[in-house]
N, C-alpha and C positions, 0 to 999 in steps of 0.2 A: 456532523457539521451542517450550520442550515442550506436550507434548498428548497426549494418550488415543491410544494404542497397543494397536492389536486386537492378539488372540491365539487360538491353538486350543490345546486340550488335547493332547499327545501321546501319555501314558499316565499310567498311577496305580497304585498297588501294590493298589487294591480299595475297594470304596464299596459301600451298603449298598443293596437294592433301592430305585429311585425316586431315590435322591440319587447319581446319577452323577456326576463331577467333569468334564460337558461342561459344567453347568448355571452353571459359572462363566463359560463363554465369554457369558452374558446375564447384561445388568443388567436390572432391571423390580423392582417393587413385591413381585410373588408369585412371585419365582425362589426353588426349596427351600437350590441349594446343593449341596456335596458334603457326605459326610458316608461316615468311615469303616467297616469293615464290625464287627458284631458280637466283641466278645473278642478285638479282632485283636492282631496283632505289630506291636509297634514297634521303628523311627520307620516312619513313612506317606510318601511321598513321589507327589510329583504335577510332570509335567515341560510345561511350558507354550511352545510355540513361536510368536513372536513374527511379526506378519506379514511383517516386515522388519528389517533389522541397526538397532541403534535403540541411542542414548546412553541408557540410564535414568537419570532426572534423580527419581523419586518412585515408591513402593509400596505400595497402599494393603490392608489385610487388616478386611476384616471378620469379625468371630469370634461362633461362635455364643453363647448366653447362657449356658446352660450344660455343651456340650461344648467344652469348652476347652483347647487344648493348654498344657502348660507352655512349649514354647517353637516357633517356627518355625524354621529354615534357613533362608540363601538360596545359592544357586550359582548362574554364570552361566558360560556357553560359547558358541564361534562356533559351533559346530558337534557333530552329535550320534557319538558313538563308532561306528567301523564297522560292531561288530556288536552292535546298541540291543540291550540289555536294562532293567527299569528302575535296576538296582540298581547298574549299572558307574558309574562315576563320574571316571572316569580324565581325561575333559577339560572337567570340570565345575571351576570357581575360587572356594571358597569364599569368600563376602561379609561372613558372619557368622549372625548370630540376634539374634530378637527374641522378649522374656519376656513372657508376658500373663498379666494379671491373673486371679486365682482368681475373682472375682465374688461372694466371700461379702460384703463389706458393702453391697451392693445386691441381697443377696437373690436373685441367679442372674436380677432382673429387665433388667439391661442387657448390651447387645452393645459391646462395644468394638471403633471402628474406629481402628485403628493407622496413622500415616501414617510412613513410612519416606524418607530423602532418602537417595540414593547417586548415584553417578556412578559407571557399568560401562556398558562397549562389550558388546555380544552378541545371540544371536537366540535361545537359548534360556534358561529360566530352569528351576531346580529349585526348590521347594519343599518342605523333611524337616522333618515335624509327629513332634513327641515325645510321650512319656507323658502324659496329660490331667490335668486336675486331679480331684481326686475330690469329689462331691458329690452332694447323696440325692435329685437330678434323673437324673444322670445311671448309670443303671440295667446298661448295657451297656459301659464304660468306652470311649465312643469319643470319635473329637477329630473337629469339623466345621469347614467354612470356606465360611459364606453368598457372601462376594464375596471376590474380587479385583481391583485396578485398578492400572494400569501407566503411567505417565506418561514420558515422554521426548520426543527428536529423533531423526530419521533420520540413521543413521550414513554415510558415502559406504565402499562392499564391492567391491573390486576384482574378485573370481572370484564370480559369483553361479549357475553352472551348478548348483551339486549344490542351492541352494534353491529351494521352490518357488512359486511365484506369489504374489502374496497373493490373486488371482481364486479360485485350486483350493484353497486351502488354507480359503478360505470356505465354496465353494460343496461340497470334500469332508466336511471336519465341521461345517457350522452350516445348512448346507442352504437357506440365503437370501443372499441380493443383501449389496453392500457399504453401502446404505445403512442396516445395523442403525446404532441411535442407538449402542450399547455400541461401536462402531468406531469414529465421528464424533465429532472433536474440535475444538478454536477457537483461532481464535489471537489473540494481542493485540498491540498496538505494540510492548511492550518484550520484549529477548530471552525475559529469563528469567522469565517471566511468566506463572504459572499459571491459566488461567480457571476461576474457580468452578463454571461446565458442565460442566469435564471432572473435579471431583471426584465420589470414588463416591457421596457422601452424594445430588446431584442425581438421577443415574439411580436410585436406591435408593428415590426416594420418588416421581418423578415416569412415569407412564405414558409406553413409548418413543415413540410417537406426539406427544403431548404435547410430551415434550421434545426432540424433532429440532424440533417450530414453534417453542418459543421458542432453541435453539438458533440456528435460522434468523434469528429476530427482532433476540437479541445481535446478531450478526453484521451488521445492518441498521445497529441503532442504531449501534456501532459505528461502520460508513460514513459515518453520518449526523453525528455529534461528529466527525469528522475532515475533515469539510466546513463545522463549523459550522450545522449545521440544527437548532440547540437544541428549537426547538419541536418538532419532528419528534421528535428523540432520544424527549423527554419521551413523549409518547405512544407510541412504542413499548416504554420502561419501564415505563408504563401497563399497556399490554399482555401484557407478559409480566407483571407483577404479579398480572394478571388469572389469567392460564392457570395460576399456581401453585398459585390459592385453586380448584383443581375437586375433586370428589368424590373420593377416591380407594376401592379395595378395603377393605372392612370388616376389621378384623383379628378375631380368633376367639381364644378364650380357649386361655391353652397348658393342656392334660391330660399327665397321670403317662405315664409311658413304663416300660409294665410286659407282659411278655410269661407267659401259664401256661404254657407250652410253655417254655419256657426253666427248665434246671436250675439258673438262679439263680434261681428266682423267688422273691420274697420277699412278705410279706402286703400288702394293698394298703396303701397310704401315705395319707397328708393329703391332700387336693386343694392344690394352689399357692395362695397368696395371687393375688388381682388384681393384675398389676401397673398400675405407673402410666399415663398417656396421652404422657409424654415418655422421650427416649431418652438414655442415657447415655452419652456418651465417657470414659473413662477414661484420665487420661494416665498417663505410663509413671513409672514409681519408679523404678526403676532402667535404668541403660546395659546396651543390649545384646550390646557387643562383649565379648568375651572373647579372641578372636581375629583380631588386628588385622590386615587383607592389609599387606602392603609397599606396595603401590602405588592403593590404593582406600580410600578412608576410610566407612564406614558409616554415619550418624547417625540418631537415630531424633526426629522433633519430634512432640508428640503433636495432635492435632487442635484440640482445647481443653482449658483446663484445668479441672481441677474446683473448683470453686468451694463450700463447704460452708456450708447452710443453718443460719440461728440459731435458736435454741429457738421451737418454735412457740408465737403467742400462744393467747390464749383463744379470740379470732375470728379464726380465720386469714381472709386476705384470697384474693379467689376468685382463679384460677386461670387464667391466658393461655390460649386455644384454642388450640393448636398453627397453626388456620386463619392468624393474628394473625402467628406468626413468620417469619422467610425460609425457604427452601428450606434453607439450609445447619444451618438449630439447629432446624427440625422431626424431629417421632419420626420414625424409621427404619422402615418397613412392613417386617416380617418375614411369616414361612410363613402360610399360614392357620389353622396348631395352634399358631400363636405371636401370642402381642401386643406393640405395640410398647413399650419402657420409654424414661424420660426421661433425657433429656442434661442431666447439671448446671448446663452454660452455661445451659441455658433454665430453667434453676433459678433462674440465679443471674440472669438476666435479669426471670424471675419477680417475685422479691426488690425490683429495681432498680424494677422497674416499680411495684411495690407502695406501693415506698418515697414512689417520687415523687410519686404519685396522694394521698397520704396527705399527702404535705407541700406538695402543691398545695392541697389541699383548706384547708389549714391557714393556705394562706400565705406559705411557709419553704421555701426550693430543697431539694431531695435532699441528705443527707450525701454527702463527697466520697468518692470512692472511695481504695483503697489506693494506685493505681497515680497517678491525681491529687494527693494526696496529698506523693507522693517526686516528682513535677514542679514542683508547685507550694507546697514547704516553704519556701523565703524567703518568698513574700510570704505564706504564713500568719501567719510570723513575725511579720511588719511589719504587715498589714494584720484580718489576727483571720480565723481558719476562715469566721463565719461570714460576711463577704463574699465571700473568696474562692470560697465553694463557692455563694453567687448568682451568681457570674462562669462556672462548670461546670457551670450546670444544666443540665438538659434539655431546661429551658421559657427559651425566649428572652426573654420578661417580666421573670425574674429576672433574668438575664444584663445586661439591659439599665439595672435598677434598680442591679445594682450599679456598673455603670460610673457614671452620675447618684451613686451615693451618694457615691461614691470623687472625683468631681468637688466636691462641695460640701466633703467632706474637705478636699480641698487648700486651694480656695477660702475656706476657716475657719481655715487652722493659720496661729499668731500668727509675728509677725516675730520673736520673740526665742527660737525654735526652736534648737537645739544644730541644727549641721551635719551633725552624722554621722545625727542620726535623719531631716533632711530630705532628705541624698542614699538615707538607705535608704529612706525613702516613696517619692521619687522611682521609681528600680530598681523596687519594686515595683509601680509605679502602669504604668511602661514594659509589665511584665513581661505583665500584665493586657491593654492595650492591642493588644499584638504579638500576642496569642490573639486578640483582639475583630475585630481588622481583618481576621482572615479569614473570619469567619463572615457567613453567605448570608443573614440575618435584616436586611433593610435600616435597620430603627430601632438596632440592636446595631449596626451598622457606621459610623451617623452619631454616634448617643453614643460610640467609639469616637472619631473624629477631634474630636468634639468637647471632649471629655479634653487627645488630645494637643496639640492649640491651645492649648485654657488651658496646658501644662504651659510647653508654649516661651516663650510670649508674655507668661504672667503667672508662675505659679509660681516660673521660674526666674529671669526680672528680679528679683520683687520679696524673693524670700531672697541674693539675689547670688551664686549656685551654679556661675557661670562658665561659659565654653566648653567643659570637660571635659565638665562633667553634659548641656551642649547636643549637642553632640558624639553620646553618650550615645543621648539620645532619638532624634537625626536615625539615627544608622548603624541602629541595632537595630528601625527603625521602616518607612522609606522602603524600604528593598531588599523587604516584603511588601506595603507597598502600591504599588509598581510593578509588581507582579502582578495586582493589582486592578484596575489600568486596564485589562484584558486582559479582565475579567467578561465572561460572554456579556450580563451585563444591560445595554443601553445609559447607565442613570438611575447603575449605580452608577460603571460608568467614567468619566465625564463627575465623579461626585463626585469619584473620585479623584484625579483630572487636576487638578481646579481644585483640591483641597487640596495638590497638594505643588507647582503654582506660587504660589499663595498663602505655602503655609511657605518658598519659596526666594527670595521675593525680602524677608525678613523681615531685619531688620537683622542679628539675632546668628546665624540660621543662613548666611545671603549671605557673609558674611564668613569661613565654615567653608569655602567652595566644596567642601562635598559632595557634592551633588545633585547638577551640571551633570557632576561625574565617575561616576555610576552612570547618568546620560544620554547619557554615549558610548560604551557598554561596547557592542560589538561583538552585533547581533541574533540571536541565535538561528535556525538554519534550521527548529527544531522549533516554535520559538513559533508561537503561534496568531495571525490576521492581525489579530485586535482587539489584542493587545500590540503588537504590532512599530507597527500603526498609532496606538496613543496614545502610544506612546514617541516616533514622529517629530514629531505634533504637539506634545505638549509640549516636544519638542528648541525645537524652529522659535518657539515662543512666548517660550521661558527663553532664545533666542539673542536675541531682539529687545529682551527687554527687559533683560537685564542685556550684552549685548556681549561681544567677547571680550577685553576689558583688565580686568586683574584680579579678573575676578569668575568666576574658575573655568573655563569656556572658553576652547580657544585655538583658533588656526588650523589650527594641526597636527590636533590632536584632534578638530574635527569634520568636517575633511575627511577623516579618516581612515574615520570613523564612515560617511560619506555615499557616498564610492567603494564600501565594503563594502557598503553597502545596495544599490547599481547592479546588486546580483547578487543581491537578494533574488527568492525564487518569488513575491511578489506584486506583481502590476502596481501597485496603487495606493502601497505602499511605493516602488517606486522613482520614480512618478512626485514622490512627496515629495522625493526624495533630491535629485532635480532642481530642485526651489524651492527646497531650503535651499542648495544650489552658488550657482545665481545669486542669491539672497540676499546670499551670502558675498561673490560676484564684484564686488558693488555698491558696496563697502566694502574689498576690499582683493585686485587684479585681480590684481598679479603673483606674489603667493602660493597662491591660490587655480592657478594655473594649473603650477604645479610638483607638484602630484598628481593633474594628468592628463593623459593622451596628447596627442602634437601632435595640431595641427588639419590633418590631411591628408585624401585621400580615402579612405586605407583605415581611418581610424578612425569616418569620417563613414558608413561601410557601418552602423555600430552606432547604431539611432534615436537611443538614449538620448544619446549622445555629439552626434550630430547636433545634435539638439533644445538641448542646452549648449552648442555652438558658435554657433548662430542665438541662443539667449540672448543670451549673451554681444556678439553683434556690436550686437542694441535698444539693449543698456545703453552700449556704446562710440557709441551714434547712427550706425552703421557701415549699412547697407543688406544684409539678410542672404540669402543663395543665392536663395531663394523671390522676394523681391523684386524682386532683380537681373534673374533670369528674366523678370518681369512686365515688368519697367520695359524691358528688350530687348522682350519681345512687344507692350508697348503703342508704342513706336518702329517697330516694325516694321510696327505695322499701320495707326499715321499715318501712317508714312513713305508706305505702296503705297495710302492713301487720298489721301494730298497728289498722288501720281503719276498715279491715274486722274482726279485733279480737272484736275490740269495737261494731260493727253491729251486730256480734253472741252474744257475753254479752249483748246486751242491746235486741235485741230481745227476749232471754230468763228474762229477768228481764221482761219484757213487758207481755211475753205472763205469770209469773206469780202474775202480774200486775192484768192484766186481770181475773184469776180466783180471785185472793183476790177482783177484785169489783164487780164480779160476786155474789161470795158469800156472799159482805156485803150487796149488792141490794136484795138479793133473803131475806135477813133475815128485811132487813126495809121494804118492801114489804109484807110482813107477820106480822110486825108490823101495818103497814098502814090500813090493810085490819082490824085488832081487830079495830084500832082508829075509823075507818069508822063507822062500825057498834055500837060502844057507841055514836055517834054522828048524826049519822041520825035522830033523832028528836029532834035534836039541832037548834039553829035560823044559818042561811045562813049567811056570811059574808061578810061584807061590801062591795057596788060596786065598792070599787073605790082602794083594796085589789089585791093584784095580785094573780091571779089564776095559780097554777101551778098542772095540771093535776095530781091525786095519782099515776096511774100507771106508767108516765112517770119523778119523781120526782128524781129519778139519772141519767136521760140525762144529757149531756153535763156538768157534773160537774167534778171535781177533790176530789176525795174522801181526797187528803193530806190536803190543804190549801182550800179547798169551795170555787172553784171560779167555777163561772157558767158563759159558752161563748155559742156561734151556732157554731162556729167553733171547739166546742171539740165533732169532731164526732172520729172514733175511730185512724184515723191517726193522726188527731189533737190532742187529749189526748200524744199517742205515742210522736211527738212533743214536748207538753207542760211538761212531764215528761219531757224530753231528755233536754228541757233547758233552763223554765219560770219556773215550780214550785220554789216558795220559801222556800217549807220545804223540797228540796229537792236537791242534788249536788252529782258532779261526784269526786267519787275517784282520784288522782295525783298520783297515783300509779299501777291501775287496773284497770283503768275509768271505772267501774262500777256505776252504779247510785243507790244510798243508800240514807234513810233520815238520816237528821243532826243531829238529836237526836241521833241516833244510830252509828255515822261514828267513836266514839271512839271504841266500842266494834267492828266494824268491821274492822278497820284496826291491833284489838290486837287477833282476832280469826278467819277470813272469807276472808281479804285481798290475793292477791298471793305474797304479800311481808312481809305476818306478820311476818314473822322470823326475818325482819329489825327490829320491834318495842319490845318497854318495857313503863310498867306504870309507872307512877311517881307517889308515893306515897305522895305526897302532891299537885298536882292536880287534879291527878286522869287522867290526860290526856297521849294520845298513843305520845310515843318521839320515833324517829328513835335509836338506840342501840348505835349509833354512837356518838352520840349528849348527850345521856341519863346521864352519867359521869358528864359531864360538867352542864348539866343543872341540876341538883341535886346540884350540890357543890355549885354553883351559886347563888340558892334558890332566885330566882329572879321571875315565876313561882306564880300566884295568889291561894292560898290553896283552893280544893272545900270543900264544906260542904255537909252534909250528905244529902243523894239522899230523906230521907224523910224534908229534912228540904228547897235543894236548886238544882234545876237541875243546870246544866254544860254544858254551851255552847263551844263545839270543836273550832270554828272559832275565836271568838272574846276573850274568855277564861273568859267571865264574868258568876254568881252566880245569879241565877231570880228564881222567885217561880215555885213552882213543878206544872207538870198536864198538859195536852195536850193545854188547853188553853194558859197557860202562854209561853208554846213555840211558838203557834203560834203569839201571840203578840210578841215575844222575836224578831221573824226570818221576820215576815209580817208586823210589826208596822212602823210608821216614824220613830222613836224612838226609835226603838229595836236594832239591831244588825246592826255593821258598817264594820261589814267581812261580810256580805252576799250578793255576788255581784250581786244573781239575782234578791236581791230586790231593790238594786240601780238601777238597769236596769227596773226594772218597775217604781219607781218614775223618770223616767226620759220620759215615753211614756206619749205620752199625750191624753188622755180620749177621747169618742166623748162627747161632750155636750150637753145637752136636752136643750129644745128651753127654752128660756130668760133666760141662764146661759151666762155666760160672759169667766167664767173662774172657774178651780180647784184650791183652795191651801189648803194645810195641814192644820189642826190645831193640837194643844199637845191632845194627852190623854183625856185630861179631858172634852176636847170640848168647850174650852174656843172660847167666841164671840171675834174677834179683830178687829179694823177700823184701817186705813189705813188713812195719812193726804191725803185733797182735794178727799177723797174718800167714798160712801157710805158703810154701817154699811156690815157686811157680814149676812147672812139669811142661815138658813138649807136648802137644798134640797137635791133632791133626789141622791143617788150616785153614781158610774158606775158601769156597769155591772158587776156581779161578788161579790159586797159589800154588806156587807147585809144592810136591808134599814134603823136599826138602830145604824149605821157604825156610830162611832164619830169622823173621820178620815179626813172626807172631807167637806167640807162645800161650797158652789155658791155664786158667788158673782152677783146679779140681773147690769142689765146694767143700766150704767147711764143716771139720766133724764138730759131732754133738759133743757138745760138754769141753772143746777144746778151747 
C-alpha cells in the first residue's frame, strides 16, 4: 500500500549559502529548504535518490511564497548514467511538469502545496525548476522549494548490486538512524490508500518527535478498530487529538530581502504587510501536461480547493484558532524569517463555521452548501431548501426537527392528493431518510426509522401508491440499515435488527419477499463480527417466523447461506450456522442433508460437522456417538460390578458349601469306621470290584448329584458347583447358586428380589407380582399336588414322585426334566470310552436292549465315570466284526 518514501539528495546544480538542497531530505516545522543560488542560470535541477526501487503512486511540492518557479519537471530513471554528471540526462524518462501559481492574488502571503498523482517505476527522480516568477519580494530572481514528499510502494528489482542500501545511503547523507519520522510511513487496510500521516502538510506542522508518537498511536488505534475495541480506538483518537493541540515554534515576521553589496540594489522597499495566521493551498488552473509519455499518464489533483470569501460584513465574525482545526487545514509553519499564511479551505471553513454559529444562534440550520445542493436537488424540489438544509445541518437538533417535521407533512397531506406529487413527496421523503439512517446521532437515527414506519404502514396504504412505491422504500432503504446492525453501539444495533423484522413481516412488504433475499446474500470475510452476527440472528428470527414456503425463503437459499458461514473466521458465527442447520433439519431432513457431506468418519474429523451429525441423530431420537459411548461404559461397568457381586455370593456359598461336605464327610466317616469293624471277619471282595479306599471315600465327589471325577479337587468342585452340577442352578435374579428343589422357596423368602414374587395357589410355584394377576385369572398353570404325595419341579412345572431320589432322576435322567440346561449340556459331552466300546447312547429307564438295522445287538458295559456301575442309563455298543 503506498506510503512515505525516504530519499537522499544526490546532487543540485547549486543553492544559496544556508539553504542546501539536503535540507529537503527533513520534514520538521523549521526546515529552511533549498533555495537556488543568487542571478543563477536556468533551469535548476536537483536529483533525488530514493531509498529503494519504489512504484510512485503521489508527489507532493511545497513552493516557497514568493520564490516561485514557473514551472517544475519531473524525470524518472532505474538507474543513474555511468558517468553522473548533473546535467546528462540520457537515462532520465520525462513525466512531465507542473505550473505554479504567481501568488500575486494573495499577496505573495501563501505557499502552495502541489499534490501530483503518477504512476513510474524508478529509484531515482529529477527535478528541473525553470524561470521564477517575478515579484517586488523577490529581489535576487531565484526559485526555492521548502519541501518535498514522495509517496508510493516498493517495487520487486531483480539486480540490486550496483544500489546501495537504504542503511548507507541514510547514515551517509542524513547522518541519523532509520527512525527519522520524514522516512516513517503507515499503512492502512485498503491497498490504495493514503494515510493522512504520511501527507507532507502532517510533518510540515508537527514536531518529528511529536509526530513518530502519534504516528505510533494511528497505528495502535488502528489495531484496536480491527479488533473491535472501540472504546480503546476512541481514547487513543483522544490522544492524538491531544498531541496535535501542543505549542508549536513561534513564526517571525518575513523582512525585505535586500542585499547593499549586491549591484542590483535597489532603495529600500515597503516593509510586507502582516500576513494572515492561515495558510493557503492554491489549486491548479491549469493541466500540467504538455507532453504526454506513451506509457505513464501524469495527473496533477490539487490538495484543496479554494474556496473564495464574500464581501466582508460590517462585524466581521471572529476568527478559528488554527489550535481549533485538524492537522491537515492548519497554517503551514514556514522559516523563522517567514510566517505562516492561510489556506482558503480554512477560509472557507471559517465562513461555514461562522455561518452556522450565526444560524444557530438564530435558530435556522446553515444554508446548504453548493456541493449539497447538486445531491440533494429533487428533494429541494419537492420538499422546500429550507427543510432540506435542516436535514444537512451540522447540528443534529436540526437534522432531527426536520425529519419530525417531514413526518407530520406526510401525516397532514389530504387523500385527494394528484399521484404524481404524492409519489414525488414520497422519493423525496426516502431520499432524506436513506442520509438519516446513517447518521451516529441516536435521536436522528430513531426519527429516521420512525418516518420510514409511518411511510410503509400508513402513507402508502392510505394514498393506495401500490407495491412499486413499497418496493421503492424497502430496496433504497434496508441494504443501509443492514449496516447498521453491525454499529459498534450495542443500543443501536438491537434498534436496527428489531426494525427491519418488524418491517418484514408487515403485510405489504412480506409479500414483496425482499428482505429474506438481502438476508442470504453470502457474509462478507471483511465484515465486522457485529454485522455477520446480527445478520445471522435476524436470519434465525425471520426463518422462524415467516418459514420457508412462500414467504421469501427457501431451502436452497439458506442452506446455501449457512454451509458458507461454516467457514466463517468467527467462532460465534459459525456456531449460529450450526442452529439455523438443525433448525432447518427439524422441518425438512432429507433436504437439508443433500448440502452436506456424508456422515462418515472423515467428515466427523471436522467439530462443526460432528456437532450437526449428533444434532441431528437428538432430533431423529437416534442415541448419538457421546451417548452410545456412555451407555457401553455404563454396561460395562454394571456388567464387572454385577461380576464381582456374583464372585462375593458365590464365594460365600462355596465356602458354606464346604463346611456342609465337611460335616457330611466327618459323619460317613464315622459311619465307615462302625461298618469296618462289623466286617472285618467278613470274606474280601471280589478282585475284580473296584476298591475305593474308606478313608478317602468323599474324594472328588459331588455330594448333590454323585458324580465322582479326578478333577473335582477343591477348585474343581468350586467349578462344578458354579456350572455342571445338575441339581443345581443359578438364580436370574441374584445369581446365587441354589438347588432346584429348593429355588421356589428361595426366590419367595431368601432371593434379594423376593419382594417381586407371590405364590400361586394352584401351583404352588414363585410368579413375579407383576405377572401374578394375570397368571391366576388365566389358570393356564399345571395344579401341584401335595408335597407328601408329588414333588414340584420349578423349571419344567411338572409333578414326579417325592424323595431325594426321584429328583435326582427328575433333573439327572434322559428322561427327566427338559428345563434343565445343565443336563442338556452334559448329554451333549461325549464320554471317554473304555477300550472295545465303540460308542455311548442312551437307553429308556428301564434298560431296555435295542439293535439298530445292519447293526450288532447293543451289550451292557461298564459306564463313565461318575455313574454308578449299576446305571441303566447307558449301555456300549462292542465294535463291529469283520466281514459282518
Amino acid at each position: 500500500m503506498p506510503h512515505k518514501i525516504g530519499f537522499v539528495v544526490v546532487s543540485s546544480s547549486g543553492h544559496e549559502d544556508g539553504f542546501s538542497a539536503r535540507e529537503l531530505m527533513i520534514h520538521a516545522p523549521t526546515v529552511s529548504g533549498w533555495r537556488s543560488p543568487r542571478f543563477c542560470q536556468f533551469p535548476q535541477e536537483i536529483v533525488l535518490q530514493m531509498v529503494e526501487r519504489c512504484q510512485i503512486r503521489k508527489l507532493q511540492l511545497l513552493a516557497h511564497q514568493y520564490m516561485i518557479p514557473s514551472k517544475v519537471e519531473f524525470y524518472i530513471s532505474e538507474s543513474l548514467p555511468e558517468y553522473f554528471t548533473p546535467y546528462q540526462a540520457e537515462r532520465f524518462r520525462r513525466l512531465g511538469y507542473v505550473s505554479l501559481c504567481d501568488n500575486e492574488k494573495t499577496g505573495c502571503k501563501a505557499r502552495e502545496l502541489k499534490s501530483v498523482y503518477v504512476d513510474a517505476v524508478g529509484q531515482f527522480l529529477k527535478l528541473i525548476f525553470h524561470q521564477n516568477h517575478v515579484n517586488k519580494y523577490n529581489v535576487y530572481n531565484q526559485v526555492a522549494l521548502v519541501a518535498v514528499n514522495i509517496i508510493g510502494d516498493p517495487a520487486d528489482f531483480g539486480d540490486e548490486s550496483n544500489i546501495t542500501s537504504r542503511e548507507k545511503l541514510i547514515d551517509h547523507y542524513l547522518g541519523h538512524n532509520a527512525e527519522d519520522p520524514a522516512l516513517e510511513g503507515t499503512c492502512s487496510g485498503k491497498s490504495d490508500y493514503i494515510s493522512p500521516l504520511d501527507d507532507l502538510a502532517f510533518d510540515m506542522y508537527q514536531d518529528p518527535e511529536v509526530a513518530q508518537i502519534i504516528r505510533r498511536l494511528d497505528e495502535r488505534k488502528r489495531e484496536a478498530v480491527q479488533k473491535e475495541r472501540y472504546d480503546y480506538a476512541k481514547k487513543l483518537k483522544q490522544a492524538i487529538a491531544d498531541l496535535q493541540k501542543m505549542r508549536r515554534p513561534l513564526d517571525l515576521p518575513l523582512q525585505p530581502l535586500a542585499c547593499p553589496s549586491s549591484p542590483h540594489h535597489q532603495p529600500p522597499m515597503r516593509s510586507l504587510p502582516q500576513p494572515e495566521e492561515r495558510v493557503t493551498e492554491n489549486r491548479l488552473t491549469d493541466p500540467f501536461l504538455q507532453e504526454k509519455p506513451s506509457s505513464h499518464c501524469l495527473d496533477v489533483s490539487p490538495q484543496r480547493p479554494t474556496v473564495d470569501r464574500p464581501p466582508p460584513a460590517t462585524d466581521p465574525p471572529p476568527k478559528t484558532h488554527p489550535d481549533s482545526l485538524p492537522y491537515d487545514e492548519r497554517p503551514l509553519p514556514v522559516t523563522r524569517k517567514q510566517l505562516g499564511a492561510a489556506v482558503s479551505e480554512a477560509e472557507r471553513r471559517d465562513v461555514l463555521s461562522d455561518e452556522a454559529r450565526r444560524a444557530d444562534a438564530a435558530g435556522e440550520p446553515e444554508p446548504l452548501t453548493e456541493k449539497a445542493l447538486r445531491e440533494a436537488s429533487s428533494a429541494v424540489d419537492v420538499l422546500g431548501e429550507a427543510l432540506v438544509a435542516g436535514a444537512y445541518s451540522k447540528t443534529w437538533s436540526h437534522r432531527e426537527d426536520a425529519l419530525l417535521t417531514l413526518h407530520k407533512q406526510l401525516t397532514d397531506t389530504p387523500v385527494g392528493t394528484p399521484k404524481e406529487d404524492l409519489k414525488s413527496t414520497l422519493r423525496a421523503a426516502v431520499f432524506l431518510v436513506r442520509r438519516a439512517i446513517r447518521d451516529i446521532v441516536t435521536p436522528v437515527f430513531q426519527a429516521s426509522l420512525k418516518l420510514l414506519k409511518m411511510i410503509i404502514t400508513q402513507y402508502i396504504p392510505k394514498h393506495k401508491l401500490g407495491r412499486l412505491e413499497t418496493a421503492h422504500c424497502v430496496e433504497r432503504t434496508i441494504p443501509v440499515l443492514l449496516t447498521r446492525t453491525g454499529d459498534s453501539s450495542a443500543r443501536l444495533r438491537l434498534m436496527a435488527s428489531n426494525f427491519i423484522q418488524e418491517i418484514a413481516l408487515f403485510k405489504e412488504v412480506k409479500s414483496l419477499q425482499v428482505i429474506p433475499s438481502y438476508l442470504v446474500q453470502p457474509l462478507k470475510a471483511s465484515s465486522s463480527t457485529h454485522l455477520a452476527m446480527s445478520q445471522m440472528a435476524l436470519l434465525a428470527r425471520l426463518l422462524r417466523d415467516l418459514g420457508t414456503e412462500g414467504a421469501g425463503f427457501t431451502v436452497d437459499s439458506v442452506m446455501r447461506f449457512s454451509v458458507q458461514a461454516l467457514e466463517h473466521r468467527v467462532r460465534e458465527v459459525r456456531e449460529a450456522a450450526v442452529g439455523m442447520i438443525l433448525d432447518l433439519y427439524a422441518q425438512h431432513r432429507a433436504l437439508v442433508l443433500e448440502y452436506l457431506p456424508p456422515d462418515d468418519n472423515t467428515t466427523r474429523r471436522n467439530v462443526l460437522y460432528k456437532t450437526i451429525f449428533e444434532g441431528f441423530a437428538k432430533i431423529d431420537g437416534r442415541p448419538t456417538d457421546a451417548e452410545m459411548r456412555a451407555q457401553k461404559r455404563a454396561a460395562a461397568e454394571e456388567a464387572e460390578k454385577r461380576k464381582k457381586e456374583e464372585i462375593r455370593a458365590l464365594q460365600g456359598q462355596l465356602a458354606a458349601l464346604k463346611e456342609m461336605q465337611a460335616e457330611v464327610q466327618e459323619k460317613k466317616s464315622e459311619a465307615m469306621k462302625a461298618k469296618n469293624q462289623d466286617t472285618q471277619e467278613r470274606k474280601v471282595a471280589p478282585p475284580n470290584a473296584p476298591e475305593i479306599p474308606d478313608n478317602h471315600y468323599l474324594d472328588n465327589l459331588c455330594i448333590f448329584c454323585g458324580e465322582r471325577s479326578e478333577s473335582f479337587t477343591e477348585e474343581g468342585l468350586d467349578l462344578h458347583y458354579w456350572k455342571h452340577c445338575l441339581m443345581l442352578t443359578r438364580c436370574e435374579h441374584c445369581r446365587q447358586v441354589v438347588e432346584i428343589s429348593s429355588l421356589t422357596e428361595h426366590l419367595l423368602t431368601e432371593c434379594d428380589q423376593k419382594d417381586g414374587f407371590g405364590r400361586c395357589y394352584r401351583c404352588s410355584e414363585a410368579v413375579s407380582k407383576e405377572e401374578l394377576p394375570r397368571h391366576v385369572k388365566t389358570r393356564d398353570c399345571n395344579p401341584a399336588k401335595s408335597e407328601k404325595l408329588a414333588s414340584r419341579c420349578p423349571l419344567c412345572h411338572e409333578n414326579f414322585s417325592p424323595g431325594e431320589e426321584a429328583w435326582k432322576a427328575h433333573l439327572m435322567g434322559p428322561a427327566g426334566c427338559t428345563r434343565n440346561l445343565r443336563r442338556t449340556h452334559v448329554l451333549h459331552r461325549t464320554p471317554v470310552l473304555p477300550p472295545g466300546v465303540s460308542s455311548w447312547v442312551a437307553l429308556p429307564p428301564a434298560g431296555w436292549v435295542t439293535a439298530m438295522h445292519g447293526a450288532d445287538p447293543l451289550v451292557k458295559a461298564q459306564p463313565p465315570p461318575g455313574q454308578g456301575p449299576q446305571d441303566p442309563r447307558w449301555e456300549a455298543r462292542s465294535p463291529p466284526r469283520r466281514g459282518a
